[in-house]
C-alpha positions as CSV (number, residue, x, y, z in Angstrom):
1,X,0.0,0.0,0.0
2,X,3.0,2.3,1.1
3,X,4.7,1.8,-2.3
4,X,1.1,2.4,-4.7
5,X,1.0,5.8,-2.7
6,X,4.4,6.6,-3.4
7,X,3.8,6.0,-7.4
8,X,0.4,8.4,-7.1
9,X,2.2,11.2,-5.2
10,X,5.1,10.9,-8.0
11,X,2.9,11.3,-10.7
12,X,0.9,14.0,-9.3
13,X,4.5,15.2,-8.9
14,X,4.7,15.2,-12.8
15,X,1.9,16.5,-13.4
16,X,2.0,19.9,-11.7
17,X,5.6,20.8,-12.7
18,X,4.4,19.9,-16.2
19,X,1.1,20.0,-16.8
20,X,-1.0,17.4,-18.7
21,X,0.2,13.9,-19.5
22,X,-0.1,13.4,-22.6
23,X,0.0,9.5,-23.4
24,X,-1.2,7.3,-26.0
25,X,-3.6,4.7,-25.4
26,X,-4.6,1.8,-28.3
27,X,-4.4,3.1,-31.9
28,X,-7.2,4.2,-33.7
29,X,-8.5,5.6,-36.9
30,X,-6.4,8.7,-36.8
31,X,-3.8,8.2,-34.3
32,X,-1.3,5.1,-35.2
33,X,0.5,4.9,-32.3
34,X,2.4,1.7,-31.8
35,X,2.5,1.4,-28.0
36,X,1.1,3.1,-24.9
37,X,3.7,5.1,-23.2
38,X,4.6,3.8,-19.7
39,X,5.3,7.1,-17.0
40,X,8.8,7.2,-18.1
41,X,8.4,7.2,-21.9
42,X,5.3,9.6,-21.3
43,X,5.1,13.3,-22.6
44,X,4.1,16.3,-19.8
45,X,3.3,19.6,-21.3
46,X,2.7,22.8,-19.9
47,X,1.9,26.2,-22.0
48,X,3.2,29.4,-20.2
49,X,2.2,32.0,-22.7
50,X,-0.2,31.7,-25.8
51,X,1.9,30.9,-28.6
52,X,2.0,33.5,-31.1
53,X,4.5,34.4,-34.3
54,X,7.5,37.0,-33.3
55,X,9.1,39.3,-35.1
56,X,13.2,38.3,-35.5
57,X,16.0,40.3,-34.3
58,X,18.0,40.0,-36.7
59,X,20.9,41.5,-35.2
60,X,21.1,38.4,-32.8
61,X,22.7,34.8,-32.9
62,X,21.6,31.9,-30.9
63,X,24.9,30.0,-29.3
64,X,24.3,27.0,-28.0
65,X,26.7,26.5,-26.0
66,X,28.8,22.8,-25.0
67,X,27.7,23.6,-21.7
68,X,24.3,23.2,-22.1
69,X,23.2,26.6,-22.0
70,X,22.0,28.4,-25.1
71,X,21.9,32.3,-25.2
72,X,21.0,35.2,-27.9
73,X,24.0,37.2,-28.4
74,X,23.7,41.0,-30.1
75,X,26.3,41.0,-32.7
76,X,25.9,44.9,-32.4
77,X,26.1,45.7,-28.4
78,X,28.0,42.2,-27.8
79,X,25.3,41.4,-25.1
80,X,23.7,38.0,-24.3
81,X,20.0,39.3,-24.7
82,X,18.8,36.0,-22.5
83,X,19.6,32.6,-21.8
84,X,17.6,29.1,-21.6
85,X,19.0,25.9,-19.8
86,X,17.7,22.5,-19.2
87,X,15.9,22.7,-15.4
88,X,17.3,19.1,-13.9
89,X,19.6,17.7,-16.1
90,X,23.3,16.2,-14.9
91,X,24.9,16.2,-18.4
92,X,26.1,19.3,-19.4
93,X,26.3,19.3,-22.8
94,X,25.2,21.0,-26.2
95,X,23.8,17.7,-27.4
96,X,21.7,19.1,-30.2
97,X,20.3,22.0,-32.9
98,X,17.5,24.1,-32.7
99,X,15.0,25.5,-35.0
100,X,13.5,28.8,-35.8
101,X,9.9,28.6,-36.7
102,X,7.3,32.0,-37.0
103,X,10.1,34.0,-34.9
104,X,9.6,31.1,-32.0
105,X,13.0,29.0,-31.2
106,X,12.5,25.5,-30.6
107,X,14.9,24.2,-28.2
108,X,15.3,20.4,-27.3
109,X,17.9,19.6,-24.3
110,X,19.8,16.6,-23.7
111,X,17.5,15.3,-20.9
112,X,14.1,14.9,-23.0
113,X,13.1,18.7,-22.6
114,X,12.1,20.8,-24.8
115,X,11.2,24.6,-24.7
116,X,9.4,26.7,-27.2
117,X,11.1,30.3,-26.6
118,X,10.2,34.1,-28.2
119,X,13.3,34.7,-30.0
120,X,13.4,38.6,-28.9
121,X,12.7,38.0,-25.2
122,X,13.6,34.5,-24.5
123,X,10.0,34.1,-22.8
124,X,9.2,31.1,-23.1
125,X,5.6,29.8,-24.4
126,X,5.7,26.1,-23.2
127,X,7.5,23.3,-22.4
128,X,7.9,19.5,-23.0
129,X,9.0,16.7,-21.7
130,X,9.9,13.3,-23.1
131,X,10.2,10.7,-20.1
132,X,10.4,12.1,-16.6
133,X,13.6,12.9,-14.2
134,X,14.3,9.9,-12.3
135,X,14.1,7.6,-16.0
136,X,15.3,10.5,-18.5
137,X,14.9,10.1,-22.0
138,X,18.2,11.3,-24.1
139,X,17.6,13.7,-26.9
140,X,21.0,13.4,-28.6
141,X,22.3,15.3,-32.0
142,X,18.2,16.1,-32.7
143,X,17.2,19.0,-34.8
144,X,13.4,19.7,-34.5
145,X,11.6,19.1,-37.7
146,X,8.4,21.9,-38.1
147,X,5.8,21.1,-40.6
148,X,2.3,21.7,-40.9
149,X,1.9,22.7,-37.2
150,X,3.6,19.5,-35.9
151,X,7.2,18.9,-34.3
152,X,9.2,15.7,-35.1
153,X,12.2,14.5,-33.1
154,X,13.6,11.1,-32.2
155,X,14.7,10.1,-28.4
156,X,16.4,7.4,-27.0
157,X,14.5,5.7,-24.2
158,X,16.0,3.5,-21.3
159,X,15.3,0.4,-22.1
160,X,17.4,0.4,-25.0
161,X,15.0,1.5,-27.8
162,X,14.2,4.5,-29.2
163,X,10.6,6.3,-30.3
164,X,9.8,9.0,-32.5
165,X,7.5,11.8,-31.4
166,X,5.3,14.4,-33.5
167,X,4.2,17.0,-31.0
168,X,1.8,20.0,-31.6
169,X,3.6,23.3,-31.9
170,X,0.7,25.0,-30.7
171,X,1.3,23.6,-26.8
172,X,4.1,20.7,-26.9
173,X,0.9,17.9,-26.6
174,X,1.9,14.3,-27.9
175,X,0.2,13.8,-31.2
176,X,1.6,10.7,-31.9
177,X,4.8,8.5,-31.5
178,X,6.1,5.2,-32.4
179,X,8.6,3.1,-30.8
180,X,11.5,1.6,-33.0
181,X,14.2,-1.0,-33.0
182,X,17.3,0.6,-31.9
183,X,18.9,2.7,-29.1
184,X,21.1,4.0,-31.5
185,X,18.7,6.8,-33.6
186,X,20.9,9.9,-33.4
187,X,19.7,11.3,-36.4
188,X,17.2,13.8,-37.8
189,X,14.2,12.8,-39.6
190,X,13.4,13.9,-42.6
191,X,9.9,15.9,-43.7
192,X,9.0,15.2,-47.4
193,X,5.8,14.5,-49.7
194,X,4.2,14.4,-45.9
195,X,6.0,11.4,-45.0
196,X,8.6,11.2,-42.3
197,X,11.4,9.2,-43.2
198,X,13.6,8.0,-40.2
199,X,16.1,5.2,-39.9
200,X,16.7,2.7,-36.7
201,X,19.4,-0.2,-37.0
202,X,19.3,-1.7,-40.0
203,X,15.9,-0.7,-40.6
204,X,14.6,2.6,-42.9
205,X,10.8,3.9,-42.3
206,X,8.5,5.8,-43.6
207,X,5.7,7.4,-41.7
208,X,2.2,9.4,-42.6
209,X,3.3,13.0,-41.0
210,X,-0.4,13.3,-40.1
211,X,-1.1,10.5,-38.1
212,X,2.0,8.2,-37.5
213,X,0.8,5.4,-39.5
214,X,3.8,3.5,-40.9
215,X,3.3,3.4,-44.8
216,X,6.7,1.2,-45.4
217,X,9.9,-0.6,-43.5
218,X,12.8,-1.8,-45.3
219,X,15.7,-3.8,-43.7
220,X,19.2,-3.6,-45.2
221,X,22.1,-5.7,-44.3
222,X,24.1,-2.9,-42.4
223,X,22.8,0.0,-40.0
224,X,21.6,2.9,-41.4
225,X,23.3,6.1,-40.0
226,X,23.2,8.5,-42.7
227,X,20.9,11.7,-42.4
228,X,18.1,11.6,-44.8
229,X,18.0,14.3,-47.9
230,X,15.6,14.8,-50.8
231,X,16.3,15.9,-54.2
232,X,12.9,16.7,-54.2
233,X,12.2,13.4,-56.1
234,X,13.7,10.6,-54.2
235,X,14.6,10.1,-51.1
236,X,19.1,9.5,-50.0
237,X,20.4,7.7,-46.8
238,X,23.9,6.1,-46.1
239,X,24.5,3.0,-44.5
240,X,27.5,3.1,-41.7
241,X,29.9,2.0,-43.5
242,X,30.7,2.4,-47.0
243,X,27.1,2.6,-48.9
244,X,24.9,5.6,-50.2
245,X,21.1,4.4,-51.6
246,X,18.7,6.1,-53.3
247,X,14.9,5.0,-52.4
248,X,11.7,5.7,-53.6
249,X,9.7,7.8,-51.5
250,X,6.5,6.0,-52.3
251,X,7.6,2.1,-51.6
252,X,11.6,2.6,-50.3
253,X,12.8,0.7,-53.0
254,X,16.3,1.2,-53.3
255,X,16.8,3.2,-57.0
256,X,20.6,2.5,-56.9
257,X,23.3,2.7,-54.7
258,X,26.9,4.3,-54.6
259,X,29.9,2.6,-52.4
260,X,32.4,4.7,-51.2
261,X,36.3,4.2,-52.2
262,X,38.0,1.7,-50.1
263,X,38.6,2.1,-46.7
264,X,36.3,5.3,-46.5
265,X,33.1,5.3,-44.3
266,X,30.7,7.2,-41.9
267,X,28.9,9.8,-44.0
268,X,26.1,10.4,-41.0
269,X,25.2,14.4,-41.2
270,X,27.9,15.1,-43.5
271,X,25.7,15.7,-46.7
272,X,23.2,17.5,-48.7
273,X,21.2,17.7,-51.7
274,X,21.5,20.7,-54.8
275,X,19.8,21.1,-58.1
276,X,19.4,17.5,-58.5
277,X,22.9,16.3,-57.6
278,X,23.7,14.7,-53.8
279,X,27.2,16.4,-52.2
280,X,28.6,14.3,-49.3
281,X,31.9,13.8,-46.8
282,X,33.2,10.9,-46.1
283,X,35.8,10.2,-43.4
284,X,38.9,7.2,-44.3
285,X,42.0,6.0,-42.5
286,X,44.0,7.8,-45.2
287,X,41.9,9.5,-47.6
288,X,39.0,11.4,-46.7
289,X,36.7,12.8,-49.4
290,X,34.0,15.4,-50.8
291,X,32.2,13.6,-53.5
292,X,29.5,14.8,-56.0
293,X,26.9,12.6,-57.3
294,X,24.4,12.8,-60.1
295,X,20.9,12.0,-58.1
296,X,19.0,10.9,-60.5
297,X,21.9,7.8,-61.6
298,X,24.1,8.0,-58.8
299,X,27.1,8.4,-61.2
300,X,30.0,10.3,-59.2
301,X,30.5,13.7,-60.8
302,X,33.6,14.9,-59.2
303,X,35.6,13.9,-55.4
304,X,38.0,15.9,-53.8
305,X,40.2,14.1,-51.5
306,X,42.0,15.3,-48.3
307,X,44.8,13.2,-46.8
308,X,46.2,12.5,-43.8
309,X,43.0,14.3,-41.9
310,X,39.3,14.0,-42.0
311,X,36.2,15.9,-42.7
312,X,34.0,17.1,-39.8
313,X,31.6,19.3,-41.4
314,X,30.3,20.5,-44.8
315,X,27.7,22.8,-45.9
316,X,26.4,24.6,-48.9
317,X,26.7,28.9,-49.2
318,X,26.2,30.3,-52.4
319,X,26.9,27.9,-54.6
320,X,30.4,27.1,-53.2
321,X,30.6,23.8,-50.2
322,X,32.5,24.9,-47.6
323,X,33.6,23.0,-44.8
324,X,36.9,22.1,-41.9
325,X,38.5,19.3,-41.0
326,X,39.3,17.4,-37.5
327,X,42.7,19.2,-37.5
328,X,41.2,22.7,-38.5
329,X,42.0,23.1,-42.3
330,X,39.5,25.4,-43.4
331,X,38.1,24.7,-47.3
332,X,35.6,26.0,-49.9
333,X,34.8,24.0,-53.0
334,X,33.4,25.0,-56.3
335,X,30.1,22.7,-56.5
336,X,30.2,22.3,-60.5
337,X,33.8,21.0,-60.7
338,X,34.7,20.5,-56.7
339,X,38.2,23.0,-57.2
340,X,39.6,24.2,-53.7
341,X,38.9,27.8,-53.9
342,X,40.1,28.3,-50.4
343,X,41.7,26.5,-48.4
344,X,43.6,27.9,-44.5
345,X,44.8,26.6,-41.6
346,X,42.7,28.0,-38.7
347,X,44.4,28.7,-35.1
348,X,41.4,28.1,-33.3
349,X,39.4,24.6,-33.6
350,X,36.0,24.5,-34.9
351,X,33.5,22.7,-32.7
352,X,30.3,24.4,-34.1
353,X,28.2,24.4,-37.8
354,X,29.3,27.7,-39.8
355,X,27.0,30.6,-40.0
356,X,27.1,33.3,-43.0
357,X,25.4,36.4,-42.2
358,X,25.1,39.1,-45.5
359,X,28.2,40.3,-45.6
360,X,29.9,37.6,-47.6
361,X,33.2,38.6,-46.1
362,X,32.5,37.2,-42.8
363,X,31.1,33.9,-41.4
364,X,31.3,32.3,-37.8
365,X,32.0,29.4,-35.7
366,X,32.8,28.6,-32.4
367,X,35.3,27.2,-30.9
368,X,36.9,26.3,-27.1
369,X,37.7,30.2,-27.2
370,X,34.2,31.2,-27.9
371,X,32.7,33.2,-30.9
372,X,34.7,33.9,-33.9
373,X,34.1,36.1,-36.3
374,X,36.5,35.1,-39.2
375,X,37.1,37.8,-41.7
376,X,37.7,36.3,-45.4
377,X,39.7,39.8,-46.3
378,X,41.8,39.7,-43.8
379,X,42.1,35.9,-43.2
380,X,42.2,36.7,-39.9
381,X,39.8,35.0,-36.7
382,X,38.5,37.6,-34.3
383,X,37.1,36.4,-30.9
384,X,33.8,38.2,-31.2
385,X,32.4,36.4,-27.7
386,X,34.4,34.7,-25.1
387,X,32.7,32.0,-23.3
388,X,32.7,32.0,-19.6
389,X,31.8,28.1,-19.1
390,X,34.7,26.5,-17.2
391,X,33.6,23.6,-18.8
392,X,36.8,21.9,-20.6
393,X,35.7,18.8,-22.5
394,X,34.3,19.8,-25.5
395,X,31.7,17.8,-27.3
396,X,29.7,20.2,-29.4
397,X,28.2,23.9,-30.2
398,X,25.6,24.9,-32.0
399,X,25.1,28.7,-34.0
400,X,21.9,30.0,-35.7
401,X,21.4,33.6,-37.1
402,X,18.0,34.9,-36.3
403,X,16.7,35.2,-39.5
């Protein structure tokens, strides 16, 4: 008896830090929920402020920091304008992206939280929670995926699975989730042709965005650890070794399929799709390697190789890929014909994605330093923010111009 009324007090616990439970019971004909959440799989939401679209100060970047904090920073004064962190949670760490959607930031932490935040004020409009504190769910290298008033975002659960979760923008209420195969889903999902396309083990999905209902499951040979991109057409996921396939969107039949040179591997985030043509890193003992492929064959259409030191990061800006490497060589690739344009040795180590504001003579990154503004005239990296975590491992950062 002792023990049941432990269990109610703790969820009335729950309940009044977060608001409503929000749990799924036996599917039905427009929720396709595979499981009823237990307590600690089960999402509490509670809405501070009416959620309502705000205008963006543009003159501000979000840093999330590797300590778990993330801030606005004025680029102008060089003020943090406010500052979110997780409530409870014991790992202190950056852990993920976050998203700007109708001027609100969408925040998710590394302990199953997630915040919905005015991007001028930093008020905050509600807040989510996947699992509870005593069993936390992990939200791990997540970027929250908006579309058609509906969040989606994986989560690794403690009894070594994993779910996915669309919640409703308008409140952070459960909509629907579905639990999958693997611990290991570090990825983002991908929105397209209102399916959601998601991998776990060796296992690809694809999911109606609406309700959750699975329309198709493929299983492959190896894990699938690739990000998933669209061409607009098809659908693009990597394997995690050696392995790029093109599916169908409709049926996930595999279109064809592109293997990496020998002894190269782990595409994961590292890639991205551009007027019909797929552009992707790949890391290699040796050799690691930008390649270009034709997405409609999958013929390669140019690689660029980089020895002795491997990619970390790539992205697309104006028609040029630009990315660094783990022992900080700066590069920027012409897409058509993959030509190093420019190519430095930085002083300070990149931890962070690159942001380019306007001026196409600046970008920035962070680094253990903090903010740096590197100027492309001067070739010369200027600590625009120094961080004031003590924090010394460094796993991750995380930058977004408000825009």
């Amino acid at each position: 008896m002792k023990k049941k009324l432990i269990t109610i007090l703790f969820v009335f616990t729950v309940i009044n830090m977060f608001g409503q439970i929000s749990t799924m019971s036996k599917p039905d004909k427009t929720n396709y929920s595979n499981n009823k959440l237990p307590l600690n799989e089960a999402v509490t939401n509670k809405v501070i402020n009416p959620l309502q679209k705000v205008p963006l100060d543009k003159e501000s970047i979000l840093i999330y920091d590797y300590d778990g904090s993330i801030f606005s920073f004025d680029l102008d004064s060089e003020e943090i304008n406010w500052t979110a962190k997780a409530t409870d949670s014991n790992t202190e760490m950056c852990a993920n992206k976050v998203t700007i959607h109708d001027g609100v930031v969408y925040i998710p932490f590394i302990n199953g939280e997630i915040l919905a935040v005015d991007n001028q004020s930093g008020d905050v409009f509600w807040k989510s929670r996947l699992g509870n504190i005593t069993d936390q769910i992990i939200l791990k290298d997540q970027t929250p995926i908006i579309n058609n008033g509906k969040l989606y975002i994986t989560a690794q659960n403690q009894d070594q699975s994993s779910s996915i979760y669309a919640l409703n923008i308008k409140d952070g209420s459960l909509l629907w989730n579905y639990k999958l195969d693997s611990p290991n889903n570090d990825i983002p999902v991908l929105f397209f042709d209102n399916k959601i396309f998601t991998q776990s083990a060796s296992n690809v999905y694809s999911f109606e965005a609406n309700t959750g209902k699975v329309l198709n499951q493929k299983s492959f040979e190896e894990a699938m650890n690739g990000k998933p991109v669209t061409d607009g057409e098809n659908v693009f996921i990597a394997n995690e070794k050696d392995v790029l396939f093109a599916l169908s969107p409709n049926k996930l039949d595999i279109l064809w399929q592109f293997k990496l040179d020998e002894n190269q591997y782990n595409i994961k985030e590292r890639i991205f799709c551009k007027n019909k043509k797929i552009y992707f890193a790949a890391q290699g003992s040796k050799v690691s390697s930008v390649y270009s492929v034709d997405s409609k064959t999958g013929t390669q259409i140019w690689k660029t190789d980089f020895k002795e030191d491997n990619i970390e990061y790539i992205t697309e800006q104006n028609n040029n890929l630009w990315g660094y490497t783990r022992k900080g060589r700066l590069f920027k690739l012409n897409l058509t014909s993959g030509a190093i344009v420019f190519e430095i040795k930085l002083t300070t180590l990149p931890v962070s994605n690159i942001e380019f504001p306007d001026d196409d003579n600046l970008f920035y990154y962070y680094c253990d330093a903090g903010l740096i503004q590197y100027s492309l005239k001067e070739k010369e990296e200027n600590v625009y923010y120094m961080r004031t975590s003590l924090k010394d491992d460094i796993y991750s950062a995380y930058l977004k111009l408000i825009r």
